[in-house]
C-alpha positions as a Markdown table, in Angstrom:
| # | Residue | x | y | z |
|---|---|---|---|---|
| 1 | Unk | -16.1 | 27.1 | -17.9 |
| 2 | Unk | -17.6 | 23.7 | -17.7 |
| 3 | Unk | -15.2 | 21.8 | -19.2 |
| 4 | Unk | -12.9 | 22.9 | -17.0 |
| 5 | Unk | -14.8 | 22.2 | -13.7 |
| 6 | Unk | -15.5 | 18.7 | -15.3 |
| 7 | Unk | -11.7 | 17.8 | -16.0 |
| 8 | Unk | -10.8 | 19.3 | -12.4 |
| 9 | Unk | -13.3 | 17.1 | -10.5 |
| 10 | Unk | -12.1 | 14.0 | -12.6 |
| 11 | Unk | -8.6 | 14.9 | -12.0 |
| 12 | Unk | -8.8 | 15.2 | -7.5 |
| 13 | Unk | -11.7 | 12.0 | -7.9 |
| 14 | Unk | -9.0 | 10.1 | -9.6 |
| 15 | Unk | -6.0 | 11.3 | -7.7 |
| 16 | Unk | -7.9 | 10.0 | -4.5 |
| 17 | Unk | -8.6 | 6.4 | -6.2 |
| 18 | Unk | -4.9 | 6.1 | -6.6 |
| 19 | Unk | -3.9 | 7.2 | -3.7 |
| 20 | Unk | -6.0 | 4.8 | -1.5 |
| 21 | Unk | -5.0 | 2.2 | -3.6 |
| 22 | Unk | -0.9 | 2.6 | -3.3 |
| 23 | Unk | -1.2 | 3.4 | 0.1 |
| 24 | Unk | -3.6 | -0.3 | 0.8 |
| 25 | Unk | -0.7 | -1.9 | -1.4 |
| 26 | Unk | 2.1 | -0.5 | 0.7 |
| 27 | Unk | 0.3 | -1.7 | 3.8 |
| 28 | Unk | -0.2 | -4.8 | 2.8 |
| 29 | Unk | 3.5 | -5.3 | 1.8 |
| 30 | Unk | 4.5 | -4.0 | 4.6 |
| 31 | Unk | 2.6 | -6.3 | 7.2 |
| 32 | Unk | 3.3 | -9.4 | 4.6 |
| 33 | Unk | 7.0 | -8.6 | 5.0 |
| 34 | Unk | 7.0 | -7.2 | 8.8 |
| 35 | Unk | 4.9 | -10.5 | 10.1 |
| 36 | Unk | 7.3 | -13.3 | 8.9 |
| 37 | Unk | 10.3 | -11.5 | 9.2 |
| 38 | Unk | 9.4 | -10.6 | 13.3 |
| 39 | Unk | 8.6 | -14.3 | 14.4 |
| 40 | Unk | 11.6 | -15.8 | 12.6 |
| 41 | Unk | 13.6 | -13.0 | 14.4 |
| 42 | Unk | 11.5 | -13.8 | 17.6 |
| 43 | Unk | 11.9 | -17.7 | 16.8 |
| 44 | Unk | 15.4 | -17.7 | 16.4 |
| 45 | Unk | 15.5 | -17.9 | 12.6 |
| 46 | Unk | 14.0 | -21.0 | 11.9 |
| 47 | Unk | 12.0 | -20.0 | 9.1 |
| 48 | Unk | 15.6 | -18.4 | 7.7 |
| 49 | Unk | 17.9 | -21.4 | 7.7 |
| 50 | Unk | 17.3 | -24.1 | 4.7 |
């Protein structure tokens, strides 16, 4: 079956798009949150109090 083939390899093609993109995003929120939130700790808060 062709059709079947066709919707099968669209199916894992677009499973991997999505994938690499959540995972980028959860990186990328992850060292935007981790970065600031280590040198305040590291600091002594500064960047916390105000």
């Amino acid at each position: 079956m062709i059709l079947g083939r066709d919707v099968l390899a669209q199916v894992v093609s677009d499973t991997r798009v999505s994938l690499i993109i959540g995972i980028t995003a959860a990186l990328a929120t992850t060292l935007l949150g981790t970065l600031p939130g280590g040198l305040a700790g590291f600091v002594g808060g500064w960047a916390m109090a105000g």
